[in-house]
N, C-alpha and C positions, 0 to 999 in steps of 0.2 A: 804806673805799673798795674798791671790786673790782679784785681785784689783773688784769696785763692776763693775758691768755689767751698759754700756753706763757711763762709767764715764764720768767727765765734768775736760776737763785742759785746760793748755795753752802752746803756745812754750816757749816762755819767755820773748819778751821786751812788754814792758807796756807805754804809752803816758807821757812825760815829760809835769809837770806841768808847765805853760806860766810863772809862777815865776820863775821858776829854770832855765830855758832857761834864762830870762833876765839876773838870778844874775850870770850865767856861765859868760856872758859879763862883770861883774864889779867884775870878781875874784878877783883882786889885793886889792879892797875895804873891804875884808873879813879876818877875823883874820883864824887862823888854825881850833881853836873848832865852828867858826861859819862856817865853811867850812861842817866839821862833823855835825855840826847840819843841814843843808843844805841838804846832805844827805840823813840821818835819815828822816827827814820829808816828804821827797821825795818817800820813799821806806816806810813809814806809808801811804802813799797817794794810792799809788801803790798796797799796802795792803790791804786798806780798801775798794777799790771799788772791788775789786779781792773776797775776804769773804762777801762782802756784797752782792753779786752778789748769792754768795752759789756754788763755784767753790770747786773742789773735791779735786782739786793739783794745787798750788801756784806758785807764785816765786816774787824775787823782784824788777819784773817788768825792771831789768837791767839797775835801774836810775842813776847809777856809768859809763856806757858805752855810748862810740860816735857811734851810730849805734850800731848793734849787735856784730862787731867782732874791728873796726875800733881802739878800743881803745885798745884793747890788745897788740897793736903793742909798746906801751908805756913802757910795761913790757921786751921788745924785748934785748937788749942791740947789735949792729954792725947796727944797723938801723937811715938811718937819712933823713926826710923828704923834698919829692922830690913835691915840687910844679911848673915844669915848663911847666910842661907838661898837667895841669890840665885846662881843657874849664871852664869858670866862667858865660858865659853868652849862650844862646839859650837854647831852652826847657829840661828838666829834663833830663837828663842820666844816667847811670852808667861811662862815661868817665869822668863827672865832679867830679869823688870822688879823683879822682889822685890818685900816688902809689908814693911807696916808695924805694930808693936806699939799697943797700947793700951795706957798708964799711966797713966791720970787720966780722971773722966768730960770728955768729949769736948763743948767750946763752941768757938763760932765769934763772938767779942766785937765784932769789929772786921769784917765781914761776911767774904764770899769773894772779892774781890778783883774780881767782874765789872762793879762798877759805874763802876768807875776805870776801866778799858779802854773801856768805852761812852761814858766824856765823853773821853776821849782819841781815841778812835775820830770824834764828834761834830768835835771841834778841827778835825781833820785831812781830812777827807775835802770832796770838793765838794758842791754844791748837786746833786741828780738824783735818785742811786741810794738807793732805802731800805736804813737801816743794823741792821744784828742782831748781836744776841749770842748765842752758843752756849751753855749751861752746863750741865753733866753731870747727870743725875737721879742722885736718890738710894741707889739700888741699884748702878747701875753704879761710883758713888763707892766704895759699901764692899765692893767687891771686889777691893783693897789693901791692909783692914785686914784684922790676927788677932785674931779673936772672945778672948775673956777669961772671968771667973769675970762681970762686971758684962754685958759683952756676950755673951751667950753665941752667938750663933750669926750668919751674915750677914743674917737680917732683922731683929734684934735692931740690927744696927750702921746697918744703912737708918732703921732709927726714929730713930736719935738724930743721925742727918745731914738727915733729914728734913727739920726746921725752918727748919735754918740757908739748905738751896736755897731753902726757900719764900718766907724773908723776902727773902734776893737778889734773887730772881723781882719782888715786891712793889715790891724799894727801885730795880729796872733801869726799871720801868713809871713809879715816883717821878720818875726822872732823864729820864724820854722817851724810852725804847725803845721804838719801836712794835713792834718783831718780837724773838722770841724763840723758839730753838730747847734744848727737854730733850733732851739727846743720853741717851737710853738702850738703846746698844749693845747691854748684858749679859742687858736682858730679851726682846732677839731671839736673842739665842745659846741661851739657857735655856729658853727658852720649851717645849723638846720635853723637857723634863725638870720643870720646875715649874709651881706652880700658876700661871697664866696670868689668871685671875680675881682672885687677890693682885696680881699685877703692878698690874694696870686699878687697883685700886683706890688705892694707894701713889703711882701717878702721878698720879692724880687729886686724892688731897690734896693733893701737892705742887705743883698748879697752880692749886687754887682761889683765890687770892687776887687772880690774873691775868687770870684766864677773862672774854672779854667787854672787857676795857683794853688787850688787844694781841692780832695776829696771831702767836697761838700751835702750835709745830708739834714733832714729835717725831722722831726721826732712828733709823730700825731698821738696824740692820746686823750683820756677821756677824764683827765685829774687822779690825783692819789694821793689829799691829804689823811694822813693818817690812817692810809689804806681805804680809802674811801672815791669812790669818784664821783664827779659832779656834773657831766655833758651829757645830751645825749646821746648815747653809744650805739653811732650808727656812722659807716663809710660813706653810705650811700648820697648824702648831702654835700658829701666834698667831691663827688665827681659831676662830671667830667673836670671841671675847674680846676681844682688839687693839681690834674695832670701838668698843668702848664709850671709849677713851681720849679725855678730855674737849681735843679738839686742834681747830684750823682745818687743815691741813694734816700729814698723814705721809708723809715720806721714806722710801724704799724704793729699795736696793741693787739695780739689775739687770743692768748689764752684767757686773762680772766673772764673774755668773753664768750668763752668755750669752742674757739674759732667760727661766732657766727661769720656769715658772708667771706669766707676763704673763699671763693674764686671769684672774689673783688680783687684778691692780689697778680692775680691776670692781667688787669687791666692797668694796674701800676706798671706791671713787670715789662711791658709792650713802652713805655715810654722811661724807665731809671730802675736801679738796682735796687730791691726790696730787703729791708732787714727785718725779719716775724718774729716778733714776742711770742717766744714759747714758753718763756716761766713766768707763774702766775708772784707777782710779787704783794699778792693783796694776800694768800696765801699760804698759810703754813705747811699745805701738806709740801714734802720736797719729792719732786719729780724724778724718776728714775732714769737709768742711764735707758731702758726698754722705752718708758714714756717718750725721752726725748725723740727716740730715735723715728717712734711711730710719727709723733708729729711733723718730722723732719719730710719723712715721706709722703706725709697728707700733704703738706706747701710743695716738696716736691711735684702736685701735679699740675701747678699753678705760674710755680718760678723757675727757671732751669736752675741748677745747680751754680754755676757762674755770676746767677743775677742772684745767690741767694745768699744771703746772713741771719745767724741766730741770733738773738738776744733775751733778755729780761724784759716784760711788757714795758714798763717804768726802769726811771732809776730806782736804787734798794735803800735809798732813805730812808723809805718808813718799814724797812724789814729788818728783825732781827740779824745780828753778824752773823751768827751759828748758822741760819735757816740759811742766809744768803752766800754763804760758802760753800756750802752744802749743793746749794741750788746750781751756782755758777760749777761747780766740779762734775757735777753730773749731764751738764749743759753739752761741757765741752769733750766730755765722752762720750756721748752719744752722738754730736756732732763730726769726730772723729771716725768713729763707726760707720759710719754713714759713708763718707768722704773716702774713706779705704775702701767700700764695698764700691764705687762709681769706677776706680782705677780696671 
């Protein structure tokens, strides 16, 4: 189906409610169903500001996950967590996330856990909005783990993760996910540094199994721990190659960047559907139903309307609830606006 012109989505994490962060800390105080209920409540919360908002394409906000990828490693089986190496104190980083050893070749028996959030997600949500699942490509996975004598190096550790995303991918489309998002971050950060042509191709296997049974799309961006990013933010190293990414839609980071190189989404637009981050989620000022709307029309001269979707640069993990409801509400009025004035 053609999705409508200027749609409104998101990437996929959603702001953990201040409750749920506390009761993570007094897990052992919780029996198993109120663990589930814990959950559940969490991913209705996630819901409701999501639909309430009047968002086109959903998700469940990924309140089962430590960060967007961090907990996957959970599902890992030859992995065991390597804290010595981790800075605990001085200002925000990506070195304070610490990584993790290698001791056993690396299976995933029991998949990676996204399918179970996708029927939870299914349970819980209304009839309307199309619902997605985010799940981390393979590269940007194994850039938590420490290569070994068996892995030696981090494309060595991408092959043997490889699999396990592809078969998830496979068993999400099994369960009826019609949308799916490869969030690979790490090969827009790298891109000005590595082969760019290995990228295309590592993502590409890792989608075939999907290609053609879902609306498939890819999420570039520049990191956002803790509001922070860590790539060099720049398009330009992912082209031409980027193009050839076997996707229906790529996502592309532009407002914290103040829309440098907007009419690089041209050249996206000439080969798949472009979804532009127009809310800055690094961020607090919240963006106007006018703001949105102007930006809408700056991509407008780049994207046709048809090939175009809004979104949040990132997911809103590391933003405030209040700011990110806020954000997403004015998102989708302005986005609206817009969409009524093209009739």
């Amino acid at each position: 189906m053609q999705p409508l012109p200027i749609r409104t989505t998101v990437v996929g994490s959603y702001p953990f409610p201040g409750w749920l962060e506390f009761s993570v800390k007094h897990l052992n105080e919780f029996g198993n169903a109120d663990k589930e209920e814990l959950i559940e409540d969490a991913v209705i919360a996630a819901i409701h500001d999501q639909v309430t908002a009047g968002l086109d394409v959903i998700t469940d906000g990924e309140q089962t996950r430590l960060d967007f990828n961090l907990s996957f490693y959970g599902f890992v089986k030859g992995i065991k967590e390597n804290t010595d190496e981790l800075r605990k104190f001085g200002p925000p980083a990506h070195d304070q996330r610490g990584k993790n050893s290698i001791v056993d070749t690396l299976t995933a028996p029991n998949g990676l856990g996204a399918v179970k959030e996708f029927k939870r997600l299914q349970k819980l949500a209304p009839k309307g909005p199309v619902l997605k699942t985010s799940v981390p490509g393979p590269y940007t996975l194994s850039g938590r783990l420490l290569p070994n004598e068996k892995y030696k190096d981090r494309f060595a550790i991408t092959e043997a993760l490889l699999p396990f995303i592809k078969k998830e991918l496979e068993d999400l489309v099994e369960a009826g996910c019609t949308e799916i998002t490869v969030d690979e971050p790490s090969m827009s950060c790298y891109a000005y540094k590595e082969d760019t042509q290995r990228f295309v191709d590592i993502f590409n296997r890792t989608v075939a199994g999907v290609v053609g049974k879902c609306r498939l799309s890819t999420h570039l961006c520049f990191g956002n721990f803790k509001g922070r990013p860590v790539g060099y933010r720049s398009l330009k190293p992912m082209l031409p190659d980027f193009l050839n990414l076997t996707v229906n839609e790529v996502h592309i980071e532009m407002a914290n960047r103040e829309f440098a190189e907007i009419e690089l989404l041209a050249t996206f637009a000439e080969k798949m559907d472009v979804a532009v981050g127009i809310i800055d989620v690094k961020n607090y000022y919240i963006e106007t139903e006018e703001d949105v709307v102007e930006r809408i029309k700056k991509c407008l001269q780049y994207v046709p309307a048809e090939k175009l979707a809004v979104a949040p640069d990132c997911g809103l993990s590391q933003t405030a609830r209040w700011a990110s409801r806020q954000k997403l509400v004015n998102m989708v009025k302005g986005a609206k606006k817009v969409r009524e004035s093209l009739k």
